[in-house]
py3Dmol code that shows the C-alpha trace and the ligand (Angstrom):
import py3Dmol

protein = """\
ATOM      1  CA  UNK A   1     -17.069 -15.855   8.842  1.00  0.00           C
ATOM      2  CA  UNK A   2     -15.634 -13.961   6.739  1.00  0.00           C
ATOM      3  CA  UNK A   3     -17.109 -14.372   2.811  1.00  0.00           C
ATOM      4  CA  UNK A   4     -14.692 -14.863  -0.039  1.00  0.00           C
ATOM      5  CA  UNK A   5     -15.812 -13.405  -3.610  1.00  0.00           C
ATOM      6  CA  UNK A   6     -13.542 -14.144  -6.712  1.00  0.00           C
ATOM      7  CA  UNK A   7     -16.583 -12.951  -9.136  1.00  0.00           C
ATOM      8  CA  UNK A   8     -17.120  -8.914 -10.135  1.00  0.00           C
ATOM      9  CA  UNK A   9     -20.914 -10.090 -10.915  1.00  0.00           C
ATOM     10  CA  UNK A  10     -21.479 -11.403  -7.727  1.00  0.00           C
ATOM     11  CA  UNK A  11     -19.714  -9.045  -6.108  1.00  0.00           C
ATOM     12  CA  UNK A  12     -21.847  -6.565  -7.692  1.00  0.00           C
ATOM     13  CA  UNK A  13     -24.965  -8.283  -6.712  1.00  0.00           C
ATOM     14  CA  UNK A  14     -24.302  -8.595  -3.107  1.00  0.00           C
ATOM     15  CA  UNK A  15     -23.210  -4.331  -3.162  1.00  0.00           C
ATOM     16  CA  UNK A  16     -26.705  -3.453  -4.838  1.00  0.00           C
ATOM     17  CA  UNK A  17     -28.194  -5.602  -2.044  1.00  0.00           C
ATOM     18  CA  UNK A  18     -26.317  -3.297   0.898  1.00  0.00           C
ATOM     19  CA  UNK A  19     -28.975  -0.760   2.269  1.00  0.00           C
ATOM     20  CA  UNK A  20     -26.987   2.757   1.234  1.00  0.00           C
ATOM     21  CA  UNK A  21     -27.088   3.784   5.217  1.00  0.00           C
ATOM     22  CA  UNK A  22     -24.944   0.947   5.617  1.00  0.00           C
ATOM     23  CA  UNK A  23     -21.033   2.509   6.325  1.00  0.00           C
ATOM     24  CA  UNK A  24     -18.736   0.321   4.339  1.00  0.00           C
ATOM     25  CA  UNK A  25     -14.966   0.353   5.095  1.00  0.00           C
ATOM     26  CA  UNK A  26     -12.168  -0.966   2.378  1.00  0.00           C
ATOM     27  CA  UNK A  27      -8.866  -2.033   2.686  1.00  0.00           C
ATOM     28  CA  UNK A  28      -7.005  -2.637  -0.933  1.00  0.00           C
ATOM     29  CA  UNK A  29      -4.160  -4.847  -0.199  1.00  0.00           C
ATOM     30  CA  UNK A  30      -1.949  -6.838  -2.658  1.00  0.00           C
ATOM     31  CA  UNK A  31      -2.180  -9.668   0.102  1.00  0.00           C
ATOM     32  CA  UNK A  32       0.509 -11.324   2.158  1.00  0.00           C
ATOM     33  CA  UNK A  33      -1.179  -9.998   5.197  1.00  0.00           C
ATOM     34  CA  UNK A  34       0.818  -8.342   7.442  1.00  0.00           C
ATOM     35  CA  UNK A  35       0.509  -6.169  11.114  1.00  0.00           C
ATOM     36  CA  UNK A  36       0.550  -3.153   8.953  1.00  0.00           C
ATOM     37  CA  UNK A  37      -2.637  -4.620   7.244  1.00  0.00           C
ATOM     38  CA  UNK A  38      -4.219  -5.685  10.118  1.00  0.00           C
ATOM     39  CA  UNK A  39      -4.048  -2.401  11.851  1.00  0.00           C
ATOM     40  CA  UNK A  40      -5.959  -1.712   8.688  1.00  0.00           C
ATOM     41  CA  UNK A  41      -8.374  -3.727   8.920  1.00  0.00           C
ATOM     42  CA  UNK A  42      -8.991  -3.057  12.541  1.00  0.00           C
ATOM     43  CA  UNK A  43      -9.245   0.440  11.997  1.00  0.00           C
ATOM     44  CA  UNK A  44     -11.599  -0.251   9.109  1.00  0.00           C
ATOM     45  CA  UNK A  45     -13.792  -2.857  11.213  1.00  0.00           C
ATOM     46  CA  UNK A  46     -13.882  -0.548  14.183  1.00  0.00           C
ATOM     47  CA  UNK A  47     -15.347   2.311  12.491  1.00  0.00           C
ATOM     48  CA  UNK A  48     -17.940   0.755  10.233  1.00  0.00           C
ATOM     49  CA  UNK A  49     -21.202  -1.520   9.838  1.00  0.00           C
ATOM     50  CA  UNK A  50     -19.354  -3.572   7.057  1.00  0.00           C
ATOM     51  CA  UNK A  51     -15.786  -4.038   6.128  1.00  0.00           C
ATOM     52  CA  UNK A  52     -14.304  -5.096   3.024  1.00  0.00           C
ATOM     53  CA  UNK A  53     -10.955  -6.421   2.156  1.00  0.00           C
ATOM     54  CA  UNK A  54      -9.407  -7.185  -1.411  1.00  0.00           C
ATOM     55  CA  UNK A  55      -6.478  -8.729  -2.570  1.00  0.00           C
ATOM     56  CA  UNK A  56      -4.849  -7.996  -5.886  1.00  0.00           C
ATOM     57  CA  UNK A  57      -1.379  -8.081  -6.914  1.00  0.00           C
ATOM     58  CA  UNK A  58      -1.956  -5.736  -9.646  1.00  0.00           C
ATOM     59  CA  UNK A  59       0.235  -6.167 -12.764  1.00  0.00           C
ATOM     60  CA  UNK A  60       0.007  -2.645 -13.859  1.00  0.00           C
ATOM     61  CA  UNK A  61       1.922  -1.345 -10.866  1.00  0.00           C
ATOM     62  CA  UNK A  62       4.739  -2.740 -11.430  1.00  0.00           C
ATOM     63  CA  UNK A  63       7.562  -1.651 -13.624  1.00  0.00           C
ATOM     64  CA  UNK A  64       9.704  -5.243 -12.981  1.00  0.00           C
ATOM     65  CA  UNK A  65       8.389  -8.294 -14.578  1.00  0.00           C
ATOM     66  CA  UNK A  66      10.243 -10.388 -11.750  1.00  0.00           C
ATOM     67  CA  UNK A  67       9.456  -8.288  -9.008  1.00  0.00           C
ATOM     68  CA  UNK A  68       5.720  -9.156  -9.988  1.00  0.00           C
ATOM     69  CA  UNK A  69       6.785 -12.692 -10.230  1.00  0.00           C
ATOM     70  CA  UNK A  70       8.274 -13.112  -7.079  1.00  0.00           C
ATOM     71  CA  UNK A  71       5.974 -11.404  -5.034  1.00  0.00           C
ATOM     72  CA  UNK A  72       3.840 -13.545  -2.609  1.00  0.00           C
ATOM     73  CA  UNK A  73       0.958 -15.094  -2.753  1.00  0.00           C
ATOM     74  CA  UNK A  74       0.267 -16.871   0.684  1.00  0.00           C
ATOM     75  CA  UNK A  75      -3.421 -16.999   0.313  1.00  0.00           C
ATOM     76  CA  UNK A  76      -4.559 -19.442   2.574  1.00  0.00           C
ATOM     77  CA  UNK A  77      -2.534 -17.437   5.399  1.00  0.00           C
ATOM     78  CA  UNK A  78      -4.089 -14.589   4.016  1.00  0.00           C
ATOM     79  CA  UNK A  79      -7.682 -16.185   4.188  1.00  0.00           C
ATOM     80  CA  UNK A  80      -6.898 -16.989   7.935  1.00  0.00           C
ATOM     81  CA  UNK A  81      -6.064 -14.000   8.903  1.00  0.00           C
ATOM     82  CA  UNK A  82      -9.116 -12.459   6.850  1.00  0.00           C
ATOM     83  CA  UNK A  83     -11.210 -14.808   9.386  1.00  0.00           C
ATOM     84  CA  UNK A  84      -9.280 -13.673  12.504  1.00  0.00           C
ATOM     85  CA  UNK A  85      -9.983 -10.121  12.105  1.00  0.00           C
ATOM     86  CA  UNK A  86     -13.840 -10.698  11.086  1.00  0.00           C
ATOM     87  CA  UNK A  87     -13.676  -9.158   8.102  1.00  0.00           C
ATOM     88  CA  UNK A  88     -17.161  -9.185   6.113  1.00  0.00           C
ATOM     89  CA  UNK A  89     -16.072  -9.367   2.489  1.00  0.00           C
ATOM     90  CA  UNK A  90     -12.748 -10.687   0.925  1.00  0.00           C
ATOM     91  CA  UNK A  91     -12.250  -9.930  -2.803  1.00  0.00           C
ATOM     92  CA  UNK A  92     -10.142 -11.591  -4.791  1.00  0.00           C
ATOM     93  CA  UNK A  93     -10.880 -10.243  -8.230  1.00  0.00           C
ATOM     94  CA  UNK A  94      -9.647 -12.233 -10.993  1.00  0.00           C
ATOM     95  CA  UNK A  95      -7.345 -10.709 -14.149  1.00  0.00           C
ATOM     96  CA  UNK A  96      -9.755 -10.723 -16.654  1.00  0.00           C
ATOM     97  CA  UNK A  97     -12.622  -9.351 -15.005  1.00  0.00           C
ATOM     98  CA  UNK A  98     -11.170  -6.302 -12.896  1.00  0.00           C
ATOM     99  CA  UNK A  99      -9.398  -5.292 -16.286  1.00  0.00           C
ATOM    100  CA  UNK A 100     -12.179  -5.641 -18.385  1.00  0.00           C
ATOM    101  CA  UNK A 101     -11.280  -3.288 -20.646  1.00  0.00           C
ATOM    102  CA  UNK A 102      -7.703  -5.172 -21.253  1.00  0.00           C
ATOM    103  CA  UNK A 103      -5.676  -2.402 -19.640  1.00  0.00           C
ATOM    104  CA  UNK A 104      -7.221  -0.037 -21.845  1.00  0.00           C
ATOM    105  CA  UNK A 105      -8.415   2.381 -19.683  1.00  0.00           C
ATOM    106  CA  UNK A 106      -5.731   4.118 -17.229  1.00  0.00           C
ATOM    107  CA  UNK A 107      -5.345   6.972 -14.509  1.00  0.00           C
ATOM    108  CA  UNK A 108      -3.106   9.127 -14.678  1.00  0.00           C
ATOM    109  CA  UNK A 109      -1.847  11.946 -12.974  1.00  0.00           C
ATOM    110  CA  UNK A 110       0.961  14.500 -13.762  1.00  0.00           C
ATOM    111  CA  UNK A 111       2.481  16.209 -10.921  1.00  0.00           C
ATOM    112  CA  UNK A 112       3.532  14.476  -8.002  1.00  0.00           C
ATOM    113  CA  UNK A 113       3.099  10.970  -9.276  1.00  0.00           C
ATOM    114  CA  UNK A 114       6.253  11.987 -11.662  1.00  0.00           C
ATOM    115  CA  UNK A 115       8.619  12.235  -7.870  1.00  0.00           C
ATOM    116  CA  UNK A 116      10.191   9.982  -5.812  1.00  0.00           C
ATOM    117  CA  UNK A 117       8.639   6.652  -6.467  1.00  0.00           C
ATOM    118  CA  UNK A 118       7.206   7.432  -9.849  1.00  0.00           C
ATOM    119  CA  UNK A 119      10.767   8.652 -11.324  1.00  0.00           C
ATOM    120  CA  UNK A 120      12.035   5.249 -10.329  1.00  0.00           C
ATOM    121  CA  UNK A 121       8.855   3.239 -11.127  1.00  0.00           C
ATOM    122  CA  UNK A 122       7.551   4.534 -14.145  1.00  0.00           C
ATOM    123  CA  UNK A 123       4.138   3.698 -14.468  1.00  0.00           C
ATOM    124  CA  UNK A 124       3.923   2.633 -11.130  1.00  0.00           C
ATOM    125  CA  UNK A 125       1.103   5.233  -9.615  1.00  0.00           C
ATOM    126  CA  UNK A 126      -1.108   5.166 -13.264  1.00  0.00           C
ATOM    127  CA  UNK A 127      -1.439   1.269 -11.798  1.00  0.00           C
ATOM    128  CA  UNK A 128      -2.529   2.052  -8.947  1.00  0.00           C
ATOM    129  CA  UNK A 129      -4.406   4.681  -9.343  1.00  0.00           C
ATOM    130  CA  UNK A 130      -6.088   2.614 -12.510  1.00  0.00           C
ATOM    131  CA  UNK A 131      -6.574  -0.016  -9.924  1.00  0.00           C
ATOM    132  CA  UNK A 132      -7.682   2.064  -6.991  1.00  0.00           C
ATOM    133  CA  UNK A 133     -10.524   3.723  -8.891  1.00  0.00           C
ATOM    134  CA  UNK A 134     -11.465   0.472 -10.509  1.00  0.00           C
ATOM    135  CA  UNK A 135     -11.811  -0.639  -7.143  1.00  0.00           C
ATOM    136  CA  UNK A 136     -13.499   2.230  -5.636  1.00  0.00           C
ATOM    137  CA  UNK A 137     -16.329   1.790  -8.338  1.00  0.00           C
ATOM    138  CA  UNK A 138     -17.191  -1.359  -7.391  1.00  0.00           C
ATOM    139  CA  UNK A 139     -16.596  -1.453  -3.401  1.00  0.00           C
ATOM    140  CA  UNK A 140     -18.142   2.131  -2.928  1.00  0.00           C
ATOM    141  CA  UNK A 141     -16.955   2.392   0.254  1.00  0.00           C
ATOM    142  CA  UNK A 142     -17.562   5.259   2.591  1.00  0.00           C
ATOM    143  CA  UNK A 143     -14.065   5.209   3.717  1.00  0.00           C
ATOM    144  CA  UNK A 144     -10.925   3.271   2.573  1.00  0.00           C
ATOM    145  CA  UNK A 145      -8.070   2.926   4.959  1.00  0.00           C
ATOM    146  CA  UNK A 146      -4.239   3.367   3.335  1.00  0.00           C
ATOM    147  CA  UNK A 147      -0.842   3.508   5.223  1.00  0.00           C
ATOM    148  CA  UNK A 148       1.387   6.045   5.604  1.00  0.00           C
ATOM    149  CA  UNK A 149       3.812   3.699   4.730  1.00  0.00           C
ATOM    150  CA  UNK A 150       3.401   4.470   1.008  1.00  0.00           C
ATOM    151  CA  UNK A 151       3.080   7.967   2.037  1.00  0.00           C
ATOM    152  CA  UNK A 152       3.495   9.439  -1.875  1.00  0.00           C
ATOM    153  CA  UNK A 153       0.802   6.603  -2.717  1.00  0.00           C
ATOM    154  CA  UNK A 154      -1.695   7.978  -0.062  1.00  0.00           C
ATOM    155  CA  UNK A 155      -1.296  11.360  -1.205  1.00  0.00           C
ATOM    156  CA  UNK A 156      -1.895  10.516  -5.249  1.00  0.00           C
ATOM    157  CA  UNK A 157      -4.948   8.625  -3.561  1.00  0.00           C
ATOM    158  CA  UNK A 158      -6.215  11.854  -1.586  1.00  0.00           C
ATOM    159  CA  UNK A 159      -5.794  14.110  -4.863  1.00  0.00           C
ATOM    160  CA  UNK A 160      -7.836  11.359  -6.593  1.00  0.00           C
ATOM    161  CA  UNK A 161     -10.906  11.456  -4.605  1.00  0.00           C
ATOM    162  CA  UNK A 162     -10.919  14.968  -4.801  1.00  0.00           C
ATOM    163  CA  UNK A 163     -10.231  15.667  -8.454  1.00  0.00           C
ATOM    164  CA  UNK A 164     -13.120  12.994  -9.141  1.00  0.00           C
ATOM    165  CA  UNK A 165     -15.534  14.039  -6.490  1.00  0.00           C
ATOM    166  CA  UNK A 166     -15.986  10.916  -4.797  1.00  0.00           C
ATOM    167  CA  UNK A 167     -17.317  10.411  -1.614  1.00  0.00           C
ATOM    168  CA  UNK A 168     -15.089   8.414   0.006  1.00  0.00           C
ATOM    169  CA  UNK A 169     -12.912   9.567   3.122  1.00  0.00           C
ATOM    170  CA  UNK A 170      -9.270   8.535   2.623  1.00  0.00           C
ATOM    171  CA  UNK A 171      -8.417   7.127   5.747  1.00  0.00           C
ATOM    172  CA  UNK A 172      -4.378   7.339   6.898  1.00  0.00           C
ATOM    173  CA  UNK A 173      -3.275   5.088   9.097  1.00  0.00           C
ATOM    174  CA  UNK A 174       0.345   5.328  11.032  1.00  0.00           C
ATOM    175  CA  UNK A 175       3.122   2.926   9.630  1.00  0.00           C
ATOM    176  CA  UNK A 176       3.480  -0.250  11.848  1.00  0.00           C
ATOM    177  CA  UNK A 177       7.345  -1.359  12.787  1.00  0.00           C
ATOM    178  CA  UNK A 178       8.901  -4.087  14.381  1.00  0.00           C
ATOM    179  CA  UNK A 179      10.920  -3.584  17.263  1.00  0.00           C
ATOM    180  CA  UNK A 180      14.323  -2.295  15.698  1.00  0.00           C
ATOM    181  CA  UNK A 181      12.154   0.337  13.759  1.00  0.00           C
ATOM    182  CA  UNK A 182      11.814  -1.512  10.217  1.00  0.00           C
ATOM    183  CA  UNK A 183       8.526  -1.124   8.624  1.00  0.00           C
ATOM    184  CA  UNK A 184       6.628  -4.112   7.691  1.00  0.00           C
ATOM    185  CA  UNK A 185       6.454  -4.778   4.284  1.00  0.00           C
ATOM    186  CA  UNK A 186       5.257  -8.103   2.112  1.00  0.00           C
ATOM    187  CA  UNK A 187       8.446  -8.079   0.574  1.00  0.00           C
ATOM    188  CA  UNK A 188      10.501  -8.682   4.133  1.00  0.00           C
ATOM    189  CA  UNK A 189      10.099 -12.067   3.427  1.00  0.00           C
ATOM    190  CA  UNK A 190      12.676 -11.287   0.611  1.00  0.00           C
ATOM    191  CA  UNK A 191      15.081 -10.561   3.362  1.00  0.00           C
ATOM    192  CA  UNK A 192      17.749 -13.179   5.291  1.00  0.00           C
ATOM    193  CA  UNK A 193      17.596 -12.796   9.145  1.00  0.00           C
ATOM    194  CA  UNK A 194      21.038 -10.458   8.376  1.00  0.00           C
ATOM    195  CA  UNK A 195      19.752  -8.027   6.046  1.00  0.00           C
ATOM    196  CA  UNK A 196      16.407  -7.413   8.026  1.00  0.00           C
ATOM    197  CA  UNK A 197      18.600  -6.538  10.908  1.00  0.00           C
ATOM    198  CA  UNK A 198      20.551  -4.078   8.501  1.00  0.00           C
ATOM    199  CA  UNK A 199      17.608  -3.107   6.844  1.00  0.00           C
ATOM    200  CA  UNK A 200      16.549  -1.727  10.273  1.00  0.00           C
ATOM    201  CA  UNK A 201      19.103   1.505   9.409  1.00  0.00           C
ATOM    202  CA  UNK A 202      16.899   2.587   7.308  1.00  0.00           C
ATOM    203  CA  UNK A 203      14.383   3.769  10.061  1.00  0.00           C
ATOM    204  CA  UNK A 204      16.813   4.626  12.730  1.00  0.00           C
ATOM    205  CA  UNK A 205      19.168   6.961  10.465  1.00  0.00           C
ATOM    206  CA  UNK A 206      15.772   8.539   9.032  1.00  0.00           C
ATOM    207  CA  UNK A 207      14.757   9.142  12.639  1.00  0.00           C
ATOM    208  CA  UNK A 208      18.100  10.649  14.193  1.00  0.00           C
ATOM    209  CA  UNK A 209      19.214  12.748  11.081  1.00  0.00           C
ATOM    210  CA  UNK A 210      17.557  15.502   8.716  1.00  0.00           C
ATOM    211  CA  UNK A 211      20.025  15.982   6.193  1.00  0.00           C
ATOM    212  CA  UNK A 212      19.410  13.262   3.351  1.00  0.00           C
ATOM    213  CA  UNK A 213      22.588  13.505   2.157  1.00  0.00           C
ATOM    214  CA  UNK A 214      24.239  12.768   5.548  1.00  0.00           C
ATOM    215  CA  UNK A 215      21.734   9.796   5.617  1.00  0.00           C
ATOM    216  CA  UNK A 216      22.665   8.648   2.028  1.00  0.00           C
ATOM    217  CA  UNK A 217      26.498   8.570   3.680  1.00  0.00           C
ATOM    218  CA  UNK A 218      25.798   6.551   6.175  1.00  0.00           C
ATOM    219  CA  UNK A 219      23.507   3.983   4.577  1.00  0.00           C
ATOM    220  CA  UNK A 220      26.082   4.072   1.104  1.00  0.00           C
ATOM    221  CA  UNK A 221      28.573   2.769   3.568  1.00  0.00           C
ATOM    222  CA  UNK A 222      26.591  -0.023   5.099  1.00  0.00           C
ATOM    223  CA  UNK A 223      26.519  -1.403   1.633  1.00  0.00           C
ATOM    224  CA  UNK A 224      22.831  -0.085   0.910  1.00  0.00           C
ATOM    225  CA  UNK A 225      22.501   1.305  -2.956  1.00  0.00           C
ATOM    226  CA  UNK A 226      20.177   4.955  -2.614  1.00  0.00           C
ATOM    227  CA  UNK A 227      17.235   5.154  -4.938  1.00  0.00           C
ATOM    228  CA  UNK A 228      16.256   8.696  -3.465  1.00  0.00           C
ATOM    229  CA  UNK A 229      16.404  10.071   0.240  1.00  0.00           C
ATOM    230  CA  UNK A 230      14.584  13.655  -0.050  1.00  0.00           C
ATOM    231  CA  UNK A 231      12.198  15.863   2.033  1.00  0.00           C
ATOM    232  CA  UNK A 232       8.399  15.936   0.649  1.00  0.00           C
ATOM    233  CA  UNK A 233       5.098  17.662   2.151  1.00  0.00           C
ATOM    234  CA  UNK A 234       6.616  17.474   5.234  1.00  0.00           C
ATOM    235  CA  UNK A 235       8.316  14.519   5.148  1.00  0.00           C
ATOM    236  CA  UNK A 236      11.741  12.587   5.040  1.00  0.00           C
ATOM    237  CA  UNK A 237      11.299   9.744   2.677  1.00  0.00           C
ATOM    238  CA  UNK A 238      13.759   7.073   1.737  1.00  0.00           C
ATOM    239  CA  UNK A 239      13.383   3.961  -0.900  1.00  0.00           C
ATOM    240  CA  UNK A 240      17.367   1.935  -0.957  1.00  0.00           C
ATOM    241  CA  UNK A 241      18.092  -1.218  -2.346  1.00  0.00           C
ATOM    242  CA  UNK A 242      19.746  -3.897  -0.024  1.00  0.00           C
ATOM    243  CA  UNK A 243      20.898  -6.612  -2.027  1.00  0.00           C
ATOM    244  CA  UNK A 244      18.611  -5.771  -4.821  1.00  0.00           C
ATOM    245  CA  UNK A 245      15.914  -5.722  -2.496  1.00  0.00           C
ATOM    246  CA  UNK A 246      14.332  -2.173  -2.667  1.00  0.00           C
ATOM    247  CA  UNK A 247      12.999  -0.907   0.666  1.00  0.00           C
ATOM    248  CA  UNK A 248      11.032   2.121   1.197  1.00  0.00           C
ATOM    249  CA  UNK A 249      10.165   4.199   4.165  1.00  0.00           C
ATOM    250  CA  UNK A 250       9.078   7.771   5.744  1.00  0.00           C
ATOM    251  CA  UNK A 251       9.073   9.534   8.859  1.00  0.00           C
ATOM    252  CA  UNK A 252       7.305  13.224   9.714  1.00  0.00           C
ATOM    253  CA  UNK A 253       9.797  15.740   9.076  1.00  0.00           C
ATOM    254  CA  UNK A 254       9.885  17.198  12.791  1.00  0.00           C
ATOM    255  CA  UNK A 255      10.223  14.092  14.002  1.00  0.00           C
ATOM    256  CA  UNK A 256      14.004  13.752  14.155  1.00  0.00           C
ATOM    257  CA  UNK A 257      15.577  15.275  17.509  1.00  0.00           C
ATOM    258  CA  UNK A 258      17.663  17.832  15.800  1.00  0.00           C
TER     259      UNK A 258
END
"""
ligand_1 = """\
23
AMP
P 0.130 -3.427 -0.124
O -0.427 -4.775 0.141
O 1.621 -3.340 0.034
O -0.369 -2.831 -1.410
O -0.433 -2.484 1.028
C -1.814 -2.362 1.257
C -2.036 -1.246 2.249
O -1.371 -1.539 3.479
C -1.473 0.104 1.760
O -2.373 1.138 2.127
C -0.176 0.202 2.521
O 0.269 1.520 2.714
C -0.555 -0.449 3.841
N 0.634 -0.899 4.561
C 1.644 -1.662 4.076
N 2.607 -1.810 5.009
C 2.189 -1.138 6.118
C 2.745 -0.888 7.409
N 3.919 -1.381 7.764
N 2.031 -0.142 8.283
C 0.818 0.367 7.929
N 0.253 0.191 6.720
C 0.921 -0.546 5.821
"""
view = py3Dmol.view(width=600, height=400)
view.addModel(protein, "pdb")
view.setStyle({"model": 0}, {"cartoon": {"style": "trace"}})
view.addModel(ligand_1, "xyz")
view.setStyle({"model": 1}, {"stick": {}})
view.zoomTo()
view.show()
């Protein structure tokens, strides 16, 4: 069964307890579990003694006070599913004690974390970075599992092991779909029946074409607003809003057929 820890301390007390031969694998979610988590957590189980999952919807990420109110928080769902995939630890770190310091503290990087995502969300990667390395300080995991879903995210995450010489392998793991090619995301439940079938362009026009602008076209005219559609380290990545709901994905760069 899977244990659930709201308390840093305790937390803390139960990690000094963990022989260091022990191979620890972590999963930082923001919760409303998913296949794309699980596949996660799978991974993460499958490849280590212990596994540890935490849940945190992190205030600092996010740029839109009502985005951050809205998101959601199904956390008995969540707990199940915690169970089901016989996970070792769940963390659910409170507020007050993961920022400690009040949000004093912050991680920041300057390069790439100013594209894409971070010139529409500014802010957005010093949160999760901020909360990433919090994180990592307390889990110490050997490796920590992160989806190529947030492919800019992962990246920011690789450079941030490095530049602090931690020991952690970074851990990508192949975004999971459902069948029309949409990519699961926590905020799908946003979406009516309708616009998750639309929203399913998103996948299929990044997978056919390689020009972005021909892909803006196409997805401008299906009533989609474009946030960015570029190419980056090899990739094609896309975040649109759908009725104010904004969607991101990415596909390898080779992987379109012409
Ligand atoms: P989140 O809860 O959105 O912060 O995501 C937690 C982790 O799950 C991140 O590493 C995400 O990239 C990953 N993730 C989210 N959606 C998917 C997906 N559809 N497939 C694979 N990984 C995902």
């Amino acid at each position: 069964m899977t244990l659930i820890i709201n308390s840093v301390p305790q937390w803390r007390s139960i990690r000094n307890k963990i022989d260091a031969s022990t191979p620890i694998g972590f999963v930082p979610t923001m919760g409303a579990l998913h296949e794309g988590h699980i596949s996660l957590l799978h991974r993460a189980k499958s490849e280590n003694a212990l596994s540890v999952l935490s849940i945190f919807v992190n205030p600092a990420q996010f740029n839109d006070k009502e985005d951050f109110a809205k998101y959601p928080k199904p956390l008995s769902a969540d707990i199940k599913i915690a169970n089901e995939c016989k996970v070792d630890y769940l963390l659910l770190p409170i507020d007050t004690e993961i920022y400690c310091d009040h949000y004093s503290y912050v991680i920041s990087e300057k390069n790439q974390s100013t594209l894409l995502e971070g010139r529409s969300r500014p802010e957005h990667f010093d949160g999760v970075l901020t909360i990433v390395m919090k994180l990592f300080s307390l889990v110490k995991p050997n490796r920590a599992y992160f989806g190529e879903k947030d492919f800019q995210q992962l990246v920011l995450i690789q450079g941030l092991v490095k530049a602090f010489f931690l020991d952690i392998d970074i851990i990508p793991c192949p975004t999971v779909r459902e069948s029309s090619g949409l990519a699961l995301s926590s905020r799908n439940q946003h979406l009516t029946a309708l616009q998750r079938e639309k929203a399913s362009l998103i996948y299929q026009l990044l997978s056919t074409y390689t020009d972005p602008l021909i892909i803006a076209q196409k997805l401008e005219q299906a009533g989609f607003s474009i946030d960015y559609i570029e190419k980056w380290c090899d990739r094609l990545l896309a975040a649109v809003k759908l009725d104010n709901i904004r969607l991101i994905d990415n596909i390898p760069f080779n992987h379109q057929p012409s």
